[in-house]
Structure formats: structure tokens, C-alpha cells
C-alpha positions as CSV (number, residue, x, y, z in Angstrom):
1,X,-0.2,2.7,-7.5
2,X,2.0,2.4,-4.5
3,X,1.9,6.5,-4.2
4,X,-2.0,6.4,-3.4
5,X,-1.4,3.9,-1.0
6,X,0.7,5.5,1.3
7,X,-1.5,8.5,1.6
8,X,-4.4,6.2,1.6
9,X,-2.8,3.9,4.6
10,X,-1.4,7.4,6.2
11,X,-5.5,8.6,6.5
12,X,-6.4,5.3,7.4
13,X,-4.2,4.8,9.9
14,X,-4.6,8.1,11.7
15,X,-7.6,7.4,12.4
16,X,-7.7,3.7,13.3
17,X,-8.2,1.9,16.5
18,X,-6.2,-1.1,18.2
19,X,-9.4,-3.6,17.3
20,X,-7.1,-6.5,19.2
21,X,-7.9,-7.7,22.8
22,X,-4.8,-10.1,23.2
23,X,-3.5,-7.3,25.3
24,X,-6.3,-6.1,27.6
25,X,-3.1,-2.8,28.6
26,X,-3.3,-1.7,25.3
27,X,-5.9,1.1,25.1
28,X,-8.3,0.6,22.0
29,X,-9.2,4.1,21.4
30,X,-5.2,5.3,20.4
31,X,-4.3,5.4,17.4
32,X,-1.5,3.1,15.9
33,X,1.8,5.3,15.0
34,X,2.1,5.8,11.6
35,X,6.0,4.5,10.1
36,X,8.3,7.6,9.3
37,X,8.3,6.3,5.8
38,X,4.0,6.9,5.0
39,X,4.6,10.2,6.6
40,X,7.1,11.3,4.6
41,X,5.0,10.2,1.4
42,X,2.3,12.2,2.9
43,X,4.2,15.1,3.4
44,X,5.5,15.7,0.2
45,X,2.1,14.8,-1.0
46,X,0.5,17.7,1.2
47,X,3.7,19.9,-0.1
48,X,1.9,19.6,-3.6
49,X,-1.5,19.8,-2.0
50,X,-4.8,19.7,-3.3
51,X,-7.4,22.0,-5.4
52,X,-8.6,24.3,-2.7
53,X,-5.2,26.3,-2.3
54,X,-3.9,25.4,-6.3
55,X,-7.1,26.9,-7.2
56,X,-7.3,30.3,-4.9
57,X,-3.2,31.5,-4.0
58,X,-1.6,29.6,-7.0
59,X,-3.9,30.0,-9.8
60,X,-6.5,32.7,-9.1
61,X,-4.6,34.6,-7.4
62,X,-0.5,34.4,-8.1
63,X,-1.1,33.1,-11.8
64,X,-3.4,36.1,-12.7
65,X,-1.3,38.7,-11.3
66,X,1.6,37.9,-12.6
67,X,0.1,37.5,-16.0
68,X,0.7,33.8,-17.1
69,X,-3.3,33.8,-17.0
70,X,-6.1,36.1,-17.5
71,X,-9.8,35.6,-16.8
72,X,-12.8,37.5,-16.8
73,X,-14.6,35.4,-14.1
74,X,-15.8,37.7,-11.1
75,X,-13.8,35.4,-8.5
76,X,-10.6,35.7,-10.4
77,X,-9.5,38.4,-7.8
78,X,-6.3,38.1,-8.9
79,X,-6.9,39.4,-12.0
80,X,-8.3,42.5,-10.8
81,X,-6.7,43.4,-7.6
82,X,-9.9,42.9,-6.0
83,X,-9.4,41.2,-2.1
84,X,-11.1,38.1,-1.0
85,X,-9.2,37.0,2.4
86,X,-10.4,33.5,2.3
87,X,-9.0,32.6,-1.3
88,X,-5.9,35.1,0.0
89,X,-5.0,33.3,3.0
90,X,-5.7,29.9,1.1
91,X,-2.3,28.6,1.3
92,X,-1.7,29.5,5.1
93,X,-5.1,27.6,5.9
94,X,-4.0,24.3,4.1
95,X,-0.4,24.4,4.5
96,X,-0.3,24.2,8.8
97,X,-3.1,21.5,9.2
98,X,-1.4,19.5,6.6
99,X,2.0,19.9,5.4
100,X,3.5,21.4,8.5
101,X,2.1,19.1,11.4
102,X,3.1,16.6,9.7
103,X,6.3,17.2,9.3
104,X,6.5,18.2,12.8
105,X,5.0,15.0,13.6
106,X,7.7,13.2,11.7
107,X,10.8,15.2,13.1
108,X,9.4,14.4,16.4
109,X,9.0,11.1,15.8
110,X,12.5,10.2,14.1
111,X,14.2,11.9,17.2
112,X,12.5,9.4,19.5
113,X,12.9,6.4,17.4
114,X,17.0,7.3,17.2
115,X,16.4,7.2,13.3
116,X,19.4,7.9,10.8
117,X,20.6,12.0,10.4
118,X,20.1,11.6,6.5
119,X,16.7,10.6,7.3
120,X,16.1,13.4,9.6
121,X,18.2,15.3,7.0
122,X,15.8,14.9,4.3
123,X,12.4,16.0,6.1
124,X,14.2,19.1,7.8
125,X,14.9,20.2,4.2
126,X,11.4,19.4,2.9
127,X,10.0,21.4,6.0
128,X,12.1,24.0,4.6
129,X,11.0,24.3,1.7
130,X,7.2,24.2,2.9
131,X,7.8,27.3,5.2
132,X,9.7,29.4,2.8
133,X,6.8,29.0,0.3
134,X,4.7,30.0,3.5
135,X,6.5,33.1,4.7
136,X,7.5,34.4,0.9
137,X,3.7,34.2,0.4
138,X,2.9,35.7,3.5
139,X,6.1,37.4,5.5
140,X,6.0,37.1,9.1
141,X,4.3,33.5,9.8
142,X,4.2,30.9,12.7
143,X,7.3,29.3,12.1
144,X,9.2,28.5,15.6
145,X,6.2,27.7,17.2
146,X,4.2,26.1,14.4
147,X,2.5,22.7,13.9
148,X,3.1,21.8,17.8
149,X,-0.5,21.8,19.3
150,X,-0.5,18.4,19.5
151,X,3.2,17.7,20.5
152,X,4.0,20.7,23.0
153,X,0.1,22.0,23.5
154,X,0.9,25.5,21.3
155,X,-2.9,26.5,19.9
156,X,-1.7,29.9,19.7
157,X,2.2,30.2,18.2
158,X,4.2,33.2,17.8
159,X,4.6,35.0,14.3
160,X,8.4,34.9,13.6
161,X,9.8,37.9,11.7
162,X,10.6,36.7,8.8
163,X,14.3,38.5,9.1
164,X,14.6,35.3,11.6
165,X,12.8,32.6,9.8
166,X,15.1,33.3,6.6
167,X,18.3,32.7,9.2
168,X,17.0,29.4,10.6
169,X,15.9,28.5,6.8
170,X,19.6,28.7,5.4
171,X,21.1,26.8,8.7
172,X,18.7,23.9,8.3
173,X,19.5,23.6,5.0
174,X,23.7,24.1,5.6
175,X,23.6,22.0,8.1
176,X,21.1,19.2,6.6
177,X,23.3,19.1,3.6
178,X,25.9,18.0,5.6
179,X,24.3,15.3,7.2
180,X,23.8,13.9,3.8
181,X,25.8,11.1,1.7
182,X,25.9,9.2,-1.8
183,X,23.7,6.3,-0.8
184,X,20.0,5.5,-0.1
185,X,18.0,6.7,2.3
186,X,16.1,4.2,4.8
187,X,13.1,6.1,3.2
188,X,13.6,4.1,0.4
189,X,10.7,4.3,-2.7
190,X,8.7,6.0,-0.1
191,X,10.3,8.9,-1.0
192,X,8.2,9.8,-3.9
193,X,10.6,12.3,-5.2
194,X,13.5,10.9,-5.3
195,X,13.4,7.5,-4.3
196,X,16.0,7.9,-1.3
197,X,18.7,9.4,-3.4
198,X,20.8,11.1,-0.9
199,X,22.7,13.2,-3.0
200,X,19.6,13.9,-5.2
201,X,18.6,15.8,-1.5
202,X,21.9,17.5,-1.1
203,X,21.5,19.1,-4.2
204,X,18.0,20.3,-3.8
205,X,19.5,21.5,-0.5
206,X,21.8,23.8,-1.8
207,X,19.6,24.5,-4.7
208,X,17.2,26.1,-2.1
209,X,19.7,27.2,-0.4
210,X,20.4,29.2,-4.0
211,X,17.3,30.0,-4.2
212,X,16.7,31.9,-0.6
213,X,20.0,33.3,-0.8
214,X,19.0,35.5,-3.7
215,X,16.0,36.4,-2.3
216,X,18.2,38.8,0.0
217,X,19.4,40.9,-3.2
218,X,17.8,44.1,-1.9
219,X,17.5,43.9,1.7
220,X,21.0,42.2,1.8
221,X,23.5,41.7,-0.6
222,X,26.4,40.9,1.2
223,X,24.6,38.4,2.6
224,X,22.7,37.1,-0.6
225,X,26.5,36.6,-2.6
226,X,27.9,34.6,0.8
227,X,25.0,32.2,0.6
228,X,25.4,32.3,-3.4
229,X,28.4,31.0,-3.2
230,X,28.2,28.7,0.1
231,X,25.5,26.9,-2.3
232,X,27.5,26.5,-5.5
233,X,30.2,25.4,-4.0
234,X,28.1,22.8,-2.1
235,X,26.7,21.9,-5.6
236,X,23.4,22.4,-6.8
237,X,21.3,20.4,-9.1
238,X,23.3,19.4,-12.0
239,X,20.7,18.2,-14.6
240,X,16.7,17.7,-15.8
241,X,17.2,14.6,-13.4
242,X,17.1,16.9,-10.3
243,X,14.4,18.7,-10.5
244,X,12.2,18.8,-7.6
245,X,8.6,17.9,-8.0
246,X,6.4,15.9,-7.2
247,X,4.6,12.8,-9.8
248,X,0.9,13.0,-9.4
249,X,-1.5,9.8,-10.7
250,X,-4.7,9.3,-11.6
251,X,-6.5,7.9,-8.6
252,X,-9.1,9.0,-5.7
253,X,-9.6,12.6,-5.6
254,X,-7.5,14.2,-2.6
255,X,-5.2,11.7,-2.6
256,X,-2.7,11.8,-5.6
257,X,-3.8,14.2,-8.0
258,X,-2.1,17.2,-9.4
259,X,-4.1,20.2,-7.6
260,X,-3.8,22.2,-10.6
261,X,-5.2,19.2,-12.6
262,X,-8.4,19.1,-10.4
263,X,-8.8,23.5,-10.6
264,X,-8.7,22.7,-14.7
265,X,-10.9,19.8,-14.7
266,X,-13.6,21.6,-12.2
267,X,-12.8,25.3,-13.6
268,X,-12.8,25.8,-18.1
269,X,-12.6,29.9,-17.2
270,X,-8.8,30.5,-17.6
271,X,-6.9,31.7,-20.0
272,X,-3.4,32.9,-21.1
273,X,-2.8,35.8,-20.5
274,X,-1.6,38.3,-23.3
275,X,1.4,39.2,-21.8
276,X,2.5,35.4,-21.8
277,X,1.2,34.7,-25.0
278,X,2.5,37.6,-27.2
279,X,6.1,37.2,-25.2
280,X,6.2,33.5,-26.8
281,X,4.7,34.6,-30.0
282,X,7.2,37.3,-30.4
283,X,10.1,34.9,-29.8
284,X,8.6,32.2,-31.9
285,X,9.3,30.5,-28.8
286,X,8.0,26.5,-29.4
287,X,6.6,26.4,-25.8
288,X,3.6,28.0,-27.4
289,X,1.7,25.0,-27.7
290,X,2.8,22.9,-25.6
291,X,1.8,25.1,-22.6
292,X,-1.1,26.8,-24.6
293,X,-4.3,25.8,-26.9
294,X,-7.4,27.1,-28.3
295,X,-10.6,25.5,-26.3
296,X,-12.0,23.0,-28.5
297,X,-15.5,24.7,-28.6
298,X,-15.7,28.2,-30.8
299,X,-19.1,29.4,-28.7
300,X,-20.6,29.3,-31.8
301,X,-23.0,26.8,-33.2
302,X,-23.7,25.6,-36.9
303,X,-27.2,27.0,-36.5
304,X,-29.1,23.9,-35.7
305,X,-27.8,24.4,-32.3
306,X,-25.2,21.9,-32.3
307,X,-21.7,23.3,-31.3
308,X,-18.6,24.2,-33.9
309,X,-15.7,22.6,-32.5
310,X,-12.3,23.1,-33.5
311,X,-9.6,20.1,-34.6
312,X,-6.8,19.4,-32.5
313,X,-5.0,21.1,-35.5
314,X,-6.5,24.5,-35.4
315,X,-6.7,24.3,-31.7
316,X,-2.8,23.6,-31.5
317,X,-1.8,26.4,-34.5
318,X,0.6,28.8,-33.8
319,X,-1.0,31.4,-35.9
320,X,-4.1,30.8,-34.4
321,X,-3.3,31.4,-30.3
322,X,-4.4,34.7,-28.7
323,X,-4.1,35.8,-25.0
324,X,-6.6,37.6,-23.3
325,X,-6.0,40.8,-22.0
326,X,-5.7,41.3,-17.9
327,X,-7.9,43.0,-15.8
328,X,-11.1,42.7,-17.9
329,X,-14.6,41.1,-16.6
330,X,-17.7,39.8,-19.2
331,X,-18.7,43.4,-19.4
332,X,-15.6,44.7,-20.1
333,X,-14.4,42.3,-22.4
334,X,-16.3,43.5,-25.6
335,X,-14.8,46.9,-25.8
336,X,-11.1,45.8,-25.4
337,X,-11.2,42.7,-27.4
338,X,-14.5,42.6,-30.0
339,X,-14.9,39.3,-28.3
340,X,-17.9,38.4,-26.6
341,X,-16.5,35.8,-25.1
342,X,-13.6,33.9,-24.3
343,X,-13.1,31.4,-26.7
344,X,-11.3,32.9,-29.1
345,X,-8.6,33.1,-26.3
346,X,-5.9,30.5,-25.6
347,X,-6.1,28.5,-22.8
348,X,-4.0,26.1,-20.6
349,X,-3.6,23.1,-22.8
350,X,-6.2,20.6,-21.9
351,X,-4.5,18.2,-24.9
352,X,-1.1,17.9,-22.5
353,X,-0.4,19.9,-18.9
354,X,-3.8,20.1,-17.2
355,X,-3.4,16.5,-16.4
356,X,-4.6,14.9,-12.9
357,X,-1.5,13.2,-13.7
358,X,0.6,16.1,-14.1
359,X,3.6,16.1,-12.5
360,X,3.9,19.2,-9.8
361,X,6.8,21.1,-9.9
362,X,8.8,23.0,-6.8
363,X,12.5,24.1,-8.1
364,X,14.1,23.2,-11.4
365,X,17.1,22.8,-12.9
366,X,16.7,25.6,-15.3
367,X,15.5,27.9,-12.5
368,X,18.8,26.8,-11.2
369,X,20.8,27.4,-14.3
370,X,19.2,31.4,-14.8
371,X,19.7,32.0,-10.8
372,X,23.7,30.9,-11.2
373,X,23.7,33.2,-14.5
374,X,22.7,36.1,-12.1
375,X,25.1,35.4,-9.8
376,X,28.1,35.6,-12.5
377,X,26.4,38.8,-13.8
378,X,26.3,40.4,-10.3
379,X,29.3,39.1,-8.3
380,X,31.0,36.9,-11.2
381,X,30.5,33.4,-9.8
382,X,29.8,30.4,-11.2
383,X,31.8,30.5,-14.4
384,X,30.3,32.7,-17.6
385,X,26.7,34.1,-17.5
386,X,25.9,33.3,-21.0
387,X,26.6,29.4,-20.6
388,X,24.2,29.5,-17.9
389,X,21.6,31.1,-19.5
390,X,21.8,29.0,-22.8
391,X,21.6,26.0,-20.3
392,X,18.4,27.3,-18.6
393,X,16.7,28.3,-21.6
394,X,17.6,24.3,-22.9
395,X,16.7,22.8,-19.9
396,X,12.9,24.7,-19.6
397,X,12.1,23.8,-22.9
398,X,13.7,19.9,-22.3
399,X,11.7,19.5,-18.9
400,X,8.0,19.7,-20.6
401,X,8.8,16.3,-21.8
402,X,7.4,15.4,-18.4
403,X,4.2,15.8,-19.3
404,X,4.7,13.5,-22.2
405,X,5.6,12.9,-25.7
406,X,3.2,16.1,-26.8
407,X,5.9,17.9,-24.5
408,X,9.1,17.1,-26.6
409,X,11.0,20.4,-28.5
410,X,13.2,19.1,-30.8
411,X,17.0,19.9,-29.8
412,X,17.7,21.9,-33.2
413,X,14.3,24.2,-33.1
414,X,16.0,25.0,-29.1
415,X,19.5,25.6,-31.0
416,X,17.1,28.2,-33.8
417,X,15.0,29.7,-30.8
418,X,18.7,30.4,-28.9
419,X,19.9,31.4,-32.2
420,X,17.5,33.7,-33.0
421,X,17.3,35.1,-29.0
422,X,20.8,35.4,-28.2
423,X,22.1,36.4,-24.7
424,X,22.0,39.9,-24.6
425,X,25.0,40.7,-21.8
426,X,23.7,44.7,-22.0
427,X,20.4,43.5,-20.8
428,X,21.1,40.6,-18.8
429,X,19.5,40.5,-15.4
430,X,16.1,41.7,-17.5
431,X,16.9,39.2,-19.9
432,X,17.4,36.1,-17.3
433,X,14.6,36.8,-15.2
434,X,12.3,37.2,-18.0
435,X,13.1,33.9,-18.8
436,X,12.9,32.4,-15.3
437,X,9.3,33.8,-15.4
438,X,8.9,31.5,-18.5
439,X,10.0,28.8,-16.7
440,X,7.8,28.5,-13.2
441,X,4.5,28.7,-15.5
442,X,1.7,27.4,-13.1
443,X,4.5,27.1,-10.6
444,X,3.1,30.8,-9.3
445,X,4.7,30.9,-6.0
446,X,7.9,31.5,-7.2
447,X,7.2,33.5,-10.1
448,X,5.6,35.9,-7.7
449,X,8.8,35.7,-5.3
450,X,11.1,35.8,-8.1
451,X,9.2,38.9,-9.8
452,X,9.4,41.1,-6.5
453,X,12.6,40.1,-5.7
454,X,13.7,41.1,-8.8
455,X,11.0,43.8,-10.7
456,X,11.3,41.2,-14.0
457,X,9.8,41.0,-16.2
458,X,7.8,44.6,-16.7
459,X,4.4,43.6,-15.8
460,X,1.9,46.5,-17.4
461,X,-0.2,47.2,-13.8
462,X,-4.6,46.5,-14.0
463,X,-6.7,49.7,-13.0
464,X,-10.0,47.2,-12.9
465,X,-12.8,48.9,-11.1
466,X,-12.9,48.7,-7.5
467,X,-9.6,47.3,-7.0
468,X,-8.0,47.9,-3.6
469,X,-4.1,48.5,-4.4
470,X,-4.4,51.8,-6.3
471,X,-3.6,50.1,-9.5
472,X,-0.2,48.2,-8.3
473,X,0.5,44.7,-9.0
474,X,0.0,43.2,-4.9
475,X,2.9,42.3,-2.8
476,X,1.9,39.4,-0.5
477,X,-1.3,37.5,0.8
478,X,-3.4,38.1,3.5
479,X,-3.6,36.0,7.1
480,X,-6.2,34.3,7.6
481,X,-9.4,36.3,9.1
482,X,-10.0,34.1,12.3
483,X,-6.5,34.9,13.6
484,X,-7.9,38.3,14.1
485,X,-9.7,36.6,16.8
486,X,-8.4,33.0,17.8
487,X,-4.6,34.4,17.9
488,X,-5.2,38.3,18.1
489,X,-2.1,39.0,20.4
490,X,0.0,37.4,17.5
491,X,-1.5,38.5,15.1
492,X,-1.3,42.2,16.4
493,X,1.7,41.8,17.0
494,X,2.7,40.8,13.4
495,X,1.1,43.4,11.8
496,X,2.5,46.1,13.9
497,X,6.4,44.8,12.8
498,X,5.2,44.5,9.4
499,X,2.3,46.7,8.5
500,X,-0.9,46.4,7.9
501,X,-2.5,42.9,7.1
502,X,-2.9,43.8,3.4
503,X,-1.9,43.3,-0.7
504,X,-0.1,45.7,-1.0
505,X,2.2,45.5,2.6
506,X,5.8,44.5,1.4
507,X,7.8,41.6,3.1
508,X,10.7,41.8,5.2
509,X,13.1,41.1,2.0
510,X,11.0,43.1,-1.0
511,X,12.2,46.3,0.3
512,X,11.7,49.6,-2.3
């Protein structure tokens, strides 16, 4: 596939060496530039990224605390409160060797080259989206100083506040959606998620740009409606066709493959949690099981030692799925559930989403749709709340056709399950973001953000033994430990703006 061969000729190239001696004043041992158009492909590829940071901040982590998943597996920390600071500071470890320098690399480069704005347009919005998922995750982060060791000799960069980051965030993205058109971009197919489209970009632009704006709710509302309605009335994504994500194939590991997919295929521990299960179940919601089965093997054998295994039918019943409880280890397990183990739990569906091939999602259009039904509940934009959240609702269920035909809800069982859960104008903001929680299953980043921005839906706290937030849901991520020492004047001066270097410290914009 041409996607694995961009980030295939991006390593490659890196690392290669002029081999030609036609021109003896061409030094050998520098490598070749890369073309803006591979390093774009490899940036959005290192946007997705890879198992290590899926696996530890999105899924062991994030996806466990906000109780999509469950798992009694020690090294679920997430699941327990517990605090390991290399799975913690996961994200920040990957995101700055990878994502960031190269986009760095590539702003730098299109500058010199005299490339088109829309171009530079389209990797300053990308860049933003990378360092928002950075600083929500983490709060004050390297940001103006970031990813320029190489370009400006910066080993040790400044931690921004993130009162400042979130102000440069939602001027790169007013001012890249202005440099945008109707056409193509010179990026052309390169541009893996949407294939050049400009106005595809311009969206997502002021989609983000949505999507940071609310994040300023409680520390600033004034602020949070003006960049509400700056974005709608830019115009944000308008259908299932805009949603921003990344497609993911089948090829050499590390290259093109759904992170998430490889944490599934190395990892057959989690599980749904409870909470997720029994708030579909409830709802006779028909996401059920297309997001969840039953593991094929019972953990019990016919008694000639060869496993029972389950059909795709019983693994795939409604009446059969069961969520496992939160907070609970092998020991504890037993005495909450009468299970010994977790097989009688549901688990990711293995028949459908845990694909290598998954596609890898970063903003959607229903997210969209349930953030513009907010902002006519709080401030009356956008037209009627209800509308919205029918839409959103519609457009979640309609997206998990991407992972194929398994994925596809019938329109009229959407048209029972809105039916039978109406819009509920008395309980709106509770009843929208509950739904948006739905929606960014195993995309944990934002449920997390979304959750503390706003306190939906009413997650039931974990006492597990030994945990290190008192019993509260965490807050953030850690830094990573070797700042302490290979950028401690930063880093100290971080923590004293912020607080202290732990789960529980709040963010600039997650204010009580």
C-alpha cells in the first residue's frame, strides 16, 4: 500500500547516505532531504502512533479510568489509581521524538522551500492538534520551544503555561483556516487523511477550534462562547465524511498499524467495563456488539482438557454480554463477581474493532454534532439543541461502519433507539456529554478531556488498595522521570506554576 511506503521511504531516507561520487562537493555522510509530502504522511502517521503509548496513556491508563474498560491485570494502573511514571508519561515520551520534530522539521522546511500557505496551513493545524492532545494530557508542556534541537540547538525547552499554549492553539488554527481554499493541496494523496482536500482541513480547523474553545467552560466562559461561535460560523465538519482519523493497514509492524490493534493483538486482558456495558444494555443501545463480545474461550475445558469455545453467536448475544466491575485485581475478583476469572466478561470485539487495520480516530462529526448541542443549551447558538443531539447520536452509531460491514446499524433500529431515548431538554448537558463519552470509545484522550471539562458522565470513583489519589478518579499524567534531571530548571519551574508533578494536580483549564 502506498501509506506504508511513505513511512517506509521517510525511515529510509533519514537515514541514508549520498552513495554517488559524480560530485566529489557533495558530502556522503548527509542525509538526503526528505520531500514535504513523506513527512507529512509520517506525521499524521506518528499522530496515530504506535503500541507503546496506545497501550500505556490511551488504553491502560485513560480507557480504564474512565471506565470504557476494566481489567484485573496488575499493570492496568489505570484501573486502580496505582502510579507507574513510565506508562504515565508514555504519550509525552513518544509524541516529541516523533510527532512533534517532525512537524517542526516540516514547517521549517516549507518556509525555506517558499512552499504554498495551504500547505503550511495544513501541518500548522495538524501540529495543533498533536500539542493540544500533549498539554490536555499533561498541562504545562514544551510547546514554544519544542522539537528544535536539531533546528535551533534547544536540548532543554521551556514548559509553556498552558494558559499560553491554549492562546497560540486557537490563533494557529484562526489564522490557518484562513489560509485555506476549495481546491487540492500540493500534498496531494500524501495526505492520508484527506487526500489534499482543503476545505476538508478548514473544517477540521474550526472543528478543533470547537473543540478547544469549550475546553475553557470553567476557567473561561466568555472566552469559550467567542471561540464557540468564531468556529461555527467558520463552519465545522458537516458530515461522517469529515471525520478526522487516520486509515491504518495491515503491513510491517511500526509502520502502518492501528496502535490499539497491536495492544489487542499482544494483550487478551481487557475488558468492558461495567459502567460501559450496563449504560448500553440499559438503552438497548445496538452499539453493544459491535463495540463489545464475549472471548471465544469459556476457561473451561470439556474435561479431556480440550477447551469450550463459544460460537460467534453466543459470543455476539446481547443477553449474554457482561462488564467487569472496576478497580478489582485476580484476588479480588471472586468476591465481587463469583467469577474466577475473566471470561465470562465482555471484551473489545476481536470479530470487528481490534483490527491492525482499524481505522484511528481523532475528532468526529458526532463529537461535533453533541459539542454544537451544548453550545445552543448554554449560550443558544447553533440552531436547536435537540436537532444536534439526534444528529450526533445518528452519526456515532453510522461511523462504526468504518470498521466494516459487522459495523452497520440499520437506520430504523437508530430511529427505535432515539425513540425510545428521547432528548431530555431538563437533563441536557448530562444527557449530551454522556453520549459524547459513547462516542470517543478507545479514543481515551478526549473522553478524559471531555469528562473533566465537563464532570459527565457520573463516574462511581475505585478505592483499590494502595491507590495514590485518595479514591478520586486522576486529573492528568505525569512528566516524564528524566526531566527531573536532564531539564530540572524547567521542570521545577513547571511544577511550581502548576503543582506538584502528580495524578491528581489539576490543569490550567479543569479548575474546581
Amino acid at each position: 500500500m502506498k501509506k506504508a511506503i511513505y513511512i517506509l521511504l521517510f525511515a529510509f531516507v533519514l537515514g541514508a547516505c549520498d552513495e554517488g561520487f559524480e560530485d566529489l562537493n557533495v558530502n556522503p555522510l548527509k542525509p538526503v532531504q526528505v520531500n514535504a509530502e513523506n513527512k507529512l504522511t509520517a506525521a499524521q502517521l506518528f499522530a496515530s502512533s504506535e503500541r507503546y503509548d496506545n497501550w500505556r496513556a490511551n488504553l491502560i491508563y485513560q480507557s480504564t479510568m474512565m471506565q470504557h474498560m476494566a481489567n484485573t491485570a496488575s499493570f492496568w494502573d489505570g484501573d486502580k489509581y496505582t502510579w507507574n511514571r513510565g506508562y504515565a508519561s508514555s504519550l509525552m515520551d513518544r509524541y516529541y521524538g516523533n510527532a512533534v520534530k517532525t512537524l517542526q522539521d516540516l514547517l521549517f522546511q516549507l518556509d525555506n522551500e517558499g512552499a504554498p500557505d495551504e500547505m503550511k496551513a495544513i501541518a500548522r493545524i495538524l501540529r495543533v492538534f498533536v500539542f493540544s492532545r500533549l498539554t490536555d494530557l499533561y498541562g504545562d508542556i514544551p510547546y514554544s520551544e519544542a522539537g528544535l534541537a536539531v533546528l535551533e540547538g534547544i536540548t532543554k525547552p521551556r514548559y509553556d503555561p498552558q494558559s499560553e499554549i491554549y492562546a497560540d492553539m486557537l490563533n494557529e488554527l484562526q489564522e490557518s483556516a484562513a489560509l485555506l481554499g476549495t481546491g487540492t493541496s500540493a500534498y496531494g494523496d500524501a495526505d492520508i487523511i484527506y487526500n489534499g482536500d482543503q476545505a476538508k482541513w478548514q473544517r477540521l480547523a474550526y472543528s478543533l477550534m470547537l473543540r478547544l474553545g469549550m475546553r475553557l467552560i470553567k476557567v473561561d466562559p466568555a472566552a469559550a462562547e467567542s471561540w464557540a461561535t468564531q468556529a461555527i460560523n467558520g463552519g465545522v465538519m458537516e458530515s461522517n465524511a469529515d471525520i478526522f482519523f487516520v486509515p491504518h493497514t495491515v503491513g510491517p509492524a511500526g509502520v502502518n498499524q492501528n496502535g490499539n490493534g497491536e495492544v489487542f493483538l499482544a494483550d487478551g486482558s481487557p475488558r468492558l467495563s461495567e459502567t460501559f456495558v450496563n449504560f448500553m444494555i440499559d438503552r438497548n443501545d445496538p452499539r453493544l456488539t459491535i463495540l463489545g463480545s464475549l472471548p471465544e474461550d469459556t476457561g473451561e475445558d470439556d474435561g479431556d482438557g480440550n477447551d469450550i469455545l463459544r460460537t460467534e453467536g453466543e459470543r455476539l448475544d446481547p443477553a449474554m454480554q457482561r462488564g467487569l466491575p472496576n478497580g478489582l485485581d485476580s484476588q479480588l475478583l471472586p468476591g465481587a463477581t463469583g467469577e474466577e476469572n475473566t471470561q465470562a466478561f465482555t471484551e473489545p470485539n476481536r470479530l470487528l474493532i481490534t483490527g491492525l487495520d482499524a481505522p484511528m480516530f481523532f475528532q468526529t462529526y458526532a463529537e461535533v454534532q453533541f459539542m454544537l448541542a451544548e453550545a445552543n443549551v448554554r449560550w443558544g447558538l447553533a440552531g436547536d439543541a435537540e436537532t444536534h443531539y439526534n444528529n450526533g447520536v445518528r452519526a456515532a452509531m453510522e461511523m462504526l461502519s468504518m470498521y466494516g460491514e459487522g459495523g452497520v446499524i440499520a437506520s430504523a433500529d437508530i430511529d427505535t433507539y432515539l425513540a425510545n431515548n428521547p432528548y431530555d431538554a431538563g437533563n441536557a448537558l448530562e444527557q449530551i456529554n454522556t453520549q459524547y463519552w459513547a462516542a470517543t470509545f478507545l479514543n481515551e484522550y478526549e473522553a478524559f478531556s471531555n469528562w473533566r471539562r465537563t464532570g459527565f458522565p457520573v463516574l462511581v470513583p475505585v478505592n483499590y488498595p494502595g491507590n495514590v489519589t485518595n479514591g478520586t478518579i486522576p486529573r492528568r499524567m505525569s512528566y516524564s522521570e528524566s526531566e527531573q534531571t536532564n531539564n530540572a530548571e524547567n521542570y521545577q519551574e513547571a511544577i511550581a506554576r502548576q503543582g506538584p508533578d502528580e495524578l491528581t494536580t489539576r490543569v490550567w483549564w479543569d479548575v474546581e
